[in-house]
PDB file as gemmi writes it, atoms N, CA and C in Angstrom:
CRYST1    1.000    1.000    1.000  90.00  90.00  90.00 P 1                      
ATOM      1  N   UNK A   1     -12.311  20.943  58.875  1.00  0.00           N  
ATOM      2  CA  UNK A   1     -12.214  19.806  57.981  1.00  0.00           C  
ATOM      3  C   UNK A   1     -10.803  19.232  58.036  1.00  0.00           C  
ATOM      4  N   UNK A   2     -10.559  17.982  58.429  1.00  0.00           N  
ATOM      5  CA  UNK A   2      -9.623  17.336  57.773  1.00  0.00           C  
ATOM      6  C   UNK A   2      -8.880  17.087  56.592  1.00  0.00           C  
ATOM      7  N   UNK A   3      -7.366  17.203  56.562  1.00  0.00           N  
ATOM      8  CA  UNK A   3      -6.771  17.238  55.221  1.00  0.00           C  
ATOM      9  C   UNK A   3      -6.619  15.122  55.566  1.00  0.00           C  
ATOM     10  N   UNK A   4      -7.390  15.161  54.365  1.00  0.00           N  
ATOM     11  CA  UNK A   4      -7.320  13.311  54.330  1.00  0.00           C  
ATOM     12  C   UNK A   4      -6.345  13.246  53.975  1.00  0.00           C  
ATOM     13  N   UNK A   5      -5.633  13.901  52.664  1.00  0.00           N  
ATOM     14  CA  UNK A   5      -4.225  13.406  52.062  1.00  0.00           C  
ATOM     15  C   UNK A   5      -2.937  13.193  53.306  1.00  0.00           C  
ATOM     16  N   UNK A   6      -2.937  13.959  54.419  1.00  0.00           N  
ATOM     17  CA  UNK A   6      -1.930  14.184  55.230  1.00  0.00           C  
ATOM     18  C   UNK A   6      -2.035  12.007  56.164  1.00  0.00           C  
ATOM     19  N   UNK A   7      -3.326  11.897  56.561  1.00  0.00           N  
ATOM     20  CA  UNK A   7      -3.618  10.912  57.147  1.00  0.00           C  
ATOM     21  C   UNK A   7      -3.842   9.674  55.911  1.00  0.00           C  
ATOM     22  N   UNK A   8      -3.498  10.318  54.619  1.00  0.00           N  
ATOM     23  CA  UNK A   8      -3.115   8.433  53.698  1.00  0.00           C  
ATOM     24  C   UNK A   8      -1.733   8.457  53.625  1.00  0.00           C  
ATOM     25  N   UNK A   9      -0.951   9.625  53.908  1.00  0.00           N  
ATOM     26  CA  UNK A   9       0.742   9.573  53.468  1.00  0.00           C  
ATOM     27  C   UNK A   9       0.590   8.951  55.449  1.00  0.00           C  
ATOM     28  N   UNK A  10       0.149   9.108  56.048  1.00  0.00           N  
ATOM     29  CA  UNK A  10       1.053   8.736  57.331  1.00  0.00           C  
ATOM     30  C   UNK A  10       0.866   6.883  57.727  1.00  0.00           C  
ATOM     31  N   UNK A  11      -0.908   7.160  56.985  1.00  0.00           N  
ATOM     32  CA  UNK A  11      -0.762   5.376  56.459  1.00  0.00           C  
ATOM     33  C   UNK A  11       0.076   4.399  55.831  1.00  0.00           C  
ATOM     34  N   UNK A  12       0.492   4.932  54.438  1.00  0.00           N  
ATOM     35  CA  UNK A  12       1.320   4.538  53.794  1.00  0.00           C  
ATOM     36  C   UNK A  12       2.813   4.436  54.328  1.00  0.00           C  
ATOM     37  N   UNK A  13       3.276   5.351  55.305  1.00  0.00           N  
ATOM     38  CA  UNK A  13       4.299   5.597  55.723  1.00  0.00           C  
ATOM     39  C   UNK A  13       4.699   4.637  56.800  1.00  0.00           C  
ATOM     40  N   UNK A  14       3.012   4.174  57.759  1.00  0.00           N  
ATOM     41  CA  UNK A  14       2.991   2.923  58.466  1.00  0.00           C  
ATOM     42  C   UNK A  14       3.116   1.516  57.785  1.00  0.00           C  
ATOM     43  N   UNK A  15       2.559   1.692  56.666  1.00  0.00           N  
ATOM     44  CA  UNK A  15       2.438   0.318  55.999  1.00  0.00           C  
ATOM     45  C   UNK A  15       4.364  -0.432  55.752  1.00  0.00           C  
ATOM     46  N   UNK A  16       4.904   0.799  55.527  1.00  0.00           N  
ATOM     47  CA  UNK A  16       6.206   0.424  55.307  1.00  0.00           C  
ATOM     48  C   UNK A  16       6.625   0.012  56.661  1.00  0.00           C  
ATOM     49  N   UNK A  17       6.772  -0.239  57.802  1.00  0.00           N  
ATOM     50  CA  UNK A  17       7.034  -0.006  58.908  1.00  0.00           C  
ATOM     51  C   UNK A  17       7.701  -1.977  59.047  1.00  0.00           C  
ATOM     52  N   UNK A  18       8.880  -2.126  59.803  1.00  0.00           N  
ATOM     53  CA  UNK A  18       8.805  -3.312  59.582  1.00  0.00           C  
ATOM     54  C   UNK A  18       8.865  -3.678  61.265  1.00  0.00           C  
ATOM     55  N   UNK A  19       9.112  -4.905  61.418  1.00  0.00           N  
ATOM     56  CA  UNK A  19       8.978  -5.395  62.864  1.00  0.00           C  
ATOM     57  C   UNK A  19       9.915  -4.782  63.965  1.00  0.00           C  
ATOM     58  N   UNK A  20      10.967  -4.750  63.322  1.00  0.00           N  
ATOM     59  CA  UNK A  20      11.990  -3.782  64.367  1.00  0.00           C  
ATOM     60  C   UNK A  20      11.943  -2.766  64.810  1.00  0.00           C  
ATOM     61  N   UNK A  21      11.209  -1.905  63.384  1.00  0.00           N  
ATOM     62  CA  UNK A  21      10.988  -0.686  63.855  1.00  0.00           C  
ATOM     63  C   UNK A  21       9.623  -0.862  64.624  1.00  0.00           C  
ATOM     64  N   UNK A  22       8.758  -1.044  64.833  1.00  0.00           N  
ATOM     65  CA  UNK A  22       7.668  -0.910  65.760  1.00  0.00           C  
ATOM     66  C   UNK A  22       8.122  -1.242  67.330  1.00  0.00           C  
ATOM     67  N   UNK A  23       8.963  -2.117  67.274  1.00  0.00           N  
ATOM     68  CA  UNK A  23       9.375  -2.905  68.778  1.00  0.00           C  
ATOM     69  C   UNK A  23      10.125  -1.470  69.413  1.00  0.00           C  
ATOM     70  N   UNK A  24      10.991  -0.674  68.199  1.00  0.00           N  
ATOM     71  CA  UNK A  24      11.789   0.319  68.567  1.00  0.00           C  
ATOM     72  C   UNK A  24      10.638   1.673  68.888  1.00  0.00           C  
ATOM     73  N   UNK A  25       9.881   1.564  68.146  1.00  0.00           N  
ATOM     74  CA  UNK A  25       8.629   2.431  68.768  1.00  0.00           C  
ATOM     75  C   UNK A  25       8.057   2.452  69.873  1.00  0.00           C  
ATOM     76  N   UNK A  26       7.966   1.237  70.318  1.00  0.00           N  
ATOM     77  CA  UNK A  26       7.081   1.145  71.738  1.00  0.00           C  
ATOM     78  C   UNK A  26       8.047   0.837  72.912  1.00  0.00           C  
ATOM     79  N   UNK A  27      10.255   0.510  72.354  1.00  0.00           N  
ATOM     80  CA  UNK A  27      10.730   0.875  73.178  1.00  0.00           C  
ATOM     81  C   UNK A  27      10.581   2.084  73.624  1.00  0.00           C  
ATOM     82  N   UNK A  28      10.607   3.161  72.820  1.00  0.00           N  
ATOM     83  CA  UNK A  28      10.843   4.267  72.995  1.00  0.00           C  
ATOM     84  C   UNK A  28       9.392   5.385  73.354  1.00  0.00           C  
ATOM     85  N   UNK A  29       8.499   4.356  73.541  1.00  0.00           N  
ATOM     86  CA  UNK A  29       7.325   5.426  73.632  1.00  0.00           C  
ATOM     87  C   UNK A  29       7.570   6.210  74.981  1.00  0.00           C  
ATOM     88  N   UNK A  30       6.593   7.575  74.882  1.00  0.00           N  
ATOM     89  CA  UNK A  30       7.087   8.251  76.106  1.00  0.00           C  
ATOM     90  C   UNK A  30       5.779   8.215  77.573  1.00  0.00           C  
ATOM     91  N   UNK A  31       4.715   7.020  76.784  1.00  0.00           N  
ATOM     92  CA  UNK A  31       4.059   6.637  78.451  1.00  0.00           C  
ATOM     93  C   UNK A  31       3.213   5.856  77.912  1.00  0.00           C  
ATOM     94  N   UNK A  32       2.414   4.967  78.931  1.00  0.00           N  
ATOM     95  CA  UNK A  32       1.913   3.782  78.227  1.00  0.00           C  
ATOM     96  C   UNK A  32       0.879   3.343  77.390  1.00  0.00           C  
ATOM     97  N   UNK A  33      -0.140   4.543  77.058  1.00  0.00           N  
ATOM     98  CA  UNK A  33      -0.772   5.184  75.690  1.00  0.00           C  
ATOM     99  C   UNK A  33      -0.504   4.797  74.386  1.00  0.00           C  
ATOM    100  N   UNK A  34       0.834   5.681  74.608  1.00  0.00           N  
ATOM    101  CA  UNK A  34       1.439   5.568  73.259  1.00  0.00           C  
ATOM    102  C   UNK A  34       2.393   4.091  72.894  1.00  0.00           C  
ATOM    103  N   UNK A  35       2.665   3.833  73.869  1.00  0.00           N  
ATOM    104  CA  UNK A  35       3.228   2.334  73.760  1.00  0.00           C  
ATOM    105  C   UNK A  35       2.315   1.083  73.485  1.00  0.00           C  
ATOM    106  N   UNK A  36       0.871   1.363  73.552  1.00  0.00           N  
ATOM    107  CA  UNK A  36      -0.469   0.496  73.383  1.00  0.00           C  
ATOM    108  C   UNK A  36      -0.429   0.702  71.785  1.00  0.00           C  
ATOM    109  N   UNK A  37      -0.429   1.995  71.920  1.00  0.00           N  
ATOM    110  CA  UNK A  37      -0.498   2.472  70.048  1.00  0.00           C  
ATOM    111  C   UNK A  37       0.293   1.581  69.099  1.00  0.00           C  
ATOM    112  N   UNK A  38       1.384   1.487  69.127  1.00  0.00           N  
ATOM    113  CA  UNK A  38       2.839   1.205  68.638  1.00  0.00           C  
ATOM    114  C   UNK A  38       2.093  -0.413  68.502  1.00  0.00           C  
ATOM    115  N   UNK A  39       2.217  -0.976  69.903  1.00  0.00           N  
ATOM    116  CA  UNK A  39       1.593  -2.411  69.653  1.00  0.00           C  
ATOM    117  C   UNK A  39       0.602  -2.658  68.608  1.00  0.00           C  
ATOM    118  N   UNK A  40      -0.624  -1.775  68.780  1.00  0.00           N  
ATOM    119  CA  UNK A  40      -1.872  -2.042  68.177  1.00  0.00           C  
ATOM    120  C   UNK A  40      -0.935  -2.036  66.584  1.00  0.00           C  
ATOM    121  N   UNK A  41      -0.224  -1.418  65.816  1.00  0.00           N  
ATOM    122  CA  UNK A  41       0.218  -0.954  64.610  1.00  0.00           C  
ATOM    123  C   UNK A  41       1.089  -2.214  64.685  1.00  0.00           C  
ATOM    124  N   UNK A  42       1.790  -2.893  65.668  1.00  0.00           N  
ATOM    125  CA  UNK A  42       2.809  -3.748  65.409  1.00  0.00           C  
ATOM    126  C   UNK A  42       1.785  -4.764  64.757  1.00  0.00           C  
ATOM    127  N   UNK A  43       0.848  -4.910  65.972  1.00  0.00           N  
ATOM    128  CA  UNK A  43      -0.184  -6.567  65.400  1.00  0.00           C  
ATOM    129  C   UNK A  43      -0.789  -6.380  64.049  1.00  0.00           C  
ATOM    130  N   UNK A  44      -1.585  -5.408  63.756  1.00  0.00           N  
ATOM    131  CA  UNK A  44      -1.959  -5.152  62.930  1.00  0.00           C  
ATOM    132  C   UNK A  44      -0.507  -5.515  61.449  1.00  0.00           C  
ATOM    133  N   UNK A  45       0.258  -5.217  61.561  1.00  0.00           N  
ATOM    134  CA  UNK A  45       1.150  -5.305  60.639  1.00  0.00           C  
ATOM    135  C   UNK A  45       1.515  -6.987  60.634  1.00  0.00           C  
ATOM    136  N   UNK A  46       1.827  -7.453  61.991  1.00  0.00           N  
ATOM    137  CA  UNK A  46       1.823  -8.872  61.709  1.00  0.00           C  
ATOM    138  C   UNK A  46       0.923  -9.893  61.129  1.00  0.00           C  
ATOM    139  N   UNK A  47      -0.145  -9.326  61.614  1.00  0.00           N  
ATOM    140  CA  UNK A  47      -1.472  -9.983  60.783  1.00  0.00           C  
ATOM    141  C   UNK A  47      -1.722  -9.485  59.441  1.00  0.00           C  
ATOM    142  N   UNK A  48      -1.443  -8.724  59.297  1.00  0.00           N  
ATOM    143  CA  UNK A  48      -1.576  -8.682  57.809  1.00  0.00           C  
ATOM    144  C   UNK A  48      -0.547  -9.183  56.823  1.00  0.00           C  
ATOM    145  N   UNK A  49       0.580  -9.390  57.249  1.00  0.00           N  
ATOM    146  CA  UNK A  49       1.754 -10.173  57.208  1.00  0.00           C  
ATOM    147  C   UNK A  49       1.189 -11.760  57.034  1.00  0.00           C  
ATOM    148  N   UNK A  50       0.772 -11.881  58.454  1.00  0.00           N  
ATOM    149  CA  UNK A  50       0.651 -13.944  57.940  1.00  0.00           C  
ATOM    150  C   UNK A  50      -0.605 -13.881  57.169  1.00  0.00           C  
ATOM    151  N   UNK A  51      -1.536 -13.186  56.917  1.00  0.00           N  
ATOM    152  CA  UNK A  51      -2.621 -13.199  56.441  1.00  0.00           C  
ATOM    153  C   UNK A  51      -2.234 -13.852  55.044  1.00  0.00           C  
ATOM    154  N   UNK A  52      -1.294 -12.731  54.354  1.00  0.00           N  
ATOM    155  CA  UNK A  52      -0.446 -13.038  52.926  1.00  0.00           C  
ATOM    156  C   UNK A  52       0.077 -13.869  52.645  1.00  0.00           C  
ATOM    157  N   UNK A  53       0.857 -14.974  53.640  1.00  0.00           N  
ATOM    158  CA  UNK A  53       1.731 -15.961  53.772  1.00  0.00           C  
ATOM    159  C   UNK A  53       0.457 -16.813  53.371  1.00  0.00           C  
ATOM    160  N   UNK A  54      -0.534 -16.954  54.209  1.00  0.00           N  
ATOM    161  CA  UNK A  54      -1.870 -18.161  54.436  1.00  0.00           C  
ATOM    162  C   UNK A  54      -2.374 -18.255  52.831  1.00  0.00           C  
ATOM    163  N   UNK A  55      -2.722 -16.862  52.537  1.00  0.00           N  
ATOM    164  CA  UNK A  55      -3.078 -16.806  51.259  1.00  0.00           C  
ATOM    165  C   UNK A  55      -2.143 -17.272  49.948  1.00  0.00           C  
ATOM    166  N   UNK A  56      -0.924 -16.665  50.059  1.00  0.00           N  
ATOM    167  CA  UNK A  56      -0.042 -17.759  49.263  1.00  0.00           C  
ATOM    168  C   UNK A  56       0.523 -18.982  49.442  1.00  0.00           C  
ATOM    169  N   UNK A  57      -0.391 -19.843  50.247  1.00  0.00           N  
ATOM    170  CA  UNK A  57       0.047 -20.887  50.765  1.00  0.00           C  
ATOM    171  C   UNK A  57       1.523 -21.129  50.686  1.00  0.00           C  
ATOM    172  N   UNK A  58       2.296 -20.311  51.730  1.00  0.00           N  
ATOM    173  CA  UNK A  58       4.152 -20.133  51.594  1.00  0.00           C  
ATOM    174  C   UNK A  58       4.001 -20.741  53.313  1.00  0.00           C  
ATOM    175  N   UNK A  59       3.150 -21.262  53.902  1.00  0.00           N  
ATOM    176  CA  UNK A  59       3.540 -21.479  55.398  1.00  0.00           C  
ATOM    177  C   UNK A  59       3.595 -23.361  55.168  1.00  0.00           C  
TER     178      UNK A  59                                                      
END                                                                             
């Protein structure tokens, strides 16, 4: 069985994550897997980013 609590703190821990640091993530990934990963978490964060902007009509 999975400890869920371990995989909502590492969520939460992504959610904080800001643009620099992801770019610095997938500088630093160690092969191109994990550098897909990093991306997938970057977009995901950007889109949910302008998503908020659209919705508070701030664009």
């Amino acid at each position: 069985m999975n400890d869920t609590s371990k995989y909502s703190q590492i969520y939460r821990d992504i959610k904080e994550l800001r643009p620099e640091d992801t770019l610095q993530l997938v500088i630093d990934s160690k092969d191109e897997e994990e550098q897909m990963f990093y991306q997938l978490i970057g977009n995901y964060l950007l889109r949910q980013n302008q998503m908020r902007v659209i919705e508070q009509n701030l664009f």
